[in-house]
C-alpha positions as CSV (number, residue, x, y, z in Angstrom):
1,X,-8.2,20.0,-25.6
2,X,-10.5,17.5,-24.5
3,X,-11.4,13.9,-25.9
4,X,-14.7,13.6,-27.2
5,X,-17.7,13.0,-25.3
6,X,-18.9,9.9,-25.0
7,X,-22.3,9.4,-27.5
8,X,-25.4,7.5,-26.0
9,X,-24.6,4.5,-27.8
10,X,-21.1,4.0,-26.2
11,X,-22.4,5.0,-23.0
12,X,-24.9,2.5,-23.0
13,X,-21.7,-0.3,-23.9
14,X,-19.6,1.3,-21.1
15,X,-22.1,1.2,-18.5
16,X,-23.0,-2.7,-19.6
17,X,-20.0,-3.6,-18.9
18,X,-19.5,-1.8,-15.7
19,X,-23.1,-3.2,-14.1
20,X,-21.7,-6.5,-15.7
21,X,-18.7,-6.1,-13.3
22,X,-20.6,-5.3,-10.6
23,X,-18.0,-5.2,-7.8
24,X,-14.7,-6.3,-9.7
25,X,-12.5,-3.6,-9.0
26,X,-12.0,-2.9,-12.6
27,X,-8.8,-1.2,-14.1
28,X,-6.9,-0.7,-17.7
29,X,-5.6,-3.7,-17.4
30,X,-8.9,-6.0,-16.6
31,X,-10.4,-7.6,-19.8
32,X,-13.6,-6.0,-19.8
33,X,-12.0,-3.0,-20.1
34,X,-9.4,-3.6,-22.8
35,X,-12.1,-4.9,-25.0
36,X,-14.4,-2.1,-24.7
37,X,-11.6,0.0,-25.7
38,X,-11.1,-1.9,-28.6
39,X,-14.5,-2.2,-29.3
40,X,-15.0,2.0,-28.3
41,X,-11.8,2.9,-31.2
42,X,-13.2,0.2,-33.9
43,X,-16.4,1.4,-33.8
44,X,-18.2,4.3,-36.8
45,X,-19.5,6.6,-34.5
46,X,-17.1,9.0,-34.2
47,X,-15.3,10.2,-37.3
48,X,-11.6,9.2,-37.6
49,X,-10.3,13.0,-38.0
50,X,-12.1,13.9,-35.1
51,X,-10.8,11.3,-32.7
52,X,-6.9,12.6,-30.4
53,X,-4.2,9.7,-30.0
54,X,-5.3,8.6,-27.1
55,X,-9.0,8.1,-28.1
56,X,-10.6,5.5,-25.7
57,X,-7.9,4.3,-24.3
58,X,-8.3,1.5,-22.1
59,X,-7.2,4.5,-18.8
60,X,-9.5,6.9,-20.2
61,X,-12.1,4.4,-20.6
62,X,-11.1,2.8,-17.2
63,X,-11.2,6.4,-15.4
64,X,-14.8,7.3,-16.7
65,X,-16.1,4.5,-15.3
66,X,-14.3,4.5,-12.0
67,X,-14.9,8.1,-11.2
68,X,-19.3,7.4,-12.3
69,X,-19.0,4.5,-10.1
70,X,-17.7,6.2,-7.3
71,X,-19.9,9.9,-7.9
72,X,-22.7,7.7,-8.6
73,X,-22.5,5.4,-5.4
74,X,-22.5,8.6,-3.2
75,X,-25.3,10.5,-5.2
76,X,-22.9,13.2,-6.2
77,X,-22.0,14.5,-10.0
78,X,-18.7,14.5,-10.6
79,X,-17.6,17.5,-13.2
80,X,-15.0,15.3,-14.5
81,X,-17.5,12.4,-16.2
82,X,-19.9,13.1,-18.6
83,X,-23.6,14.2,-17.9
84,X,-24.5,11.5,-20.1
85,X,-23.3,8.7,-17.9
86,X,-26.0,10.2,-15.1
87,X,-28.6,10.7,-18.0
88,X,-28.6,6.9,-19.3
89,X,-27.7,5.5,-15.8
90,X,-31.2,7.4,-14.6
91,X,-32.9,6.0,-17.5
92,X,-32.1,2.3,-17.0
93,X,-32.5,2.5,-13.4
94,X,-36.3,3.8,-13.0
């Protein structure tokens, strides 16, 4: 089973952080990443009981954004990342 998909509003915080770090090469150990997992797991918007173990974890968090950057770079979805990475990324970028 799955995590849960990521809502608009912690897309929007992923993808801050990711333009923020622009060409770091980021991974679960950077800083930006460890606090928006922190900041992903303390927020309300996904109910407690519905969240696995491994809810946001700084490599899931970490992978998501590595595998948009990279899809999104060559203009190519990748099945693996959520649709609403693209959606809000297309959004912010008109």
């Amino acid at each position: 089973m799955a995590n849960t998909s990521f809502t608009r509003d912690e897309t929007i915080l992923a993808l801050d952080v990711l333009y923020f770090a622009d060409k770091l090469r980021l991974n679960k150990g950077n800083h930006e990443i460890v606090e928006l997992s922190e900041l992903l797991n303390e927020l309300p918007i996904i109910p407690f009981f519905a969240r696995r173990k491994n809810f946001r974890s700084k490599g899931g968090v970490n992978g998501q954004l590595s595998k948009f950057r990279s899809s999104y770079n060559k203009g190519k979805k990748n099945p693996d990342v959520g649709t609403i990475f693209y959606e809000v990324a297309d959004e912010f970028d008109e």
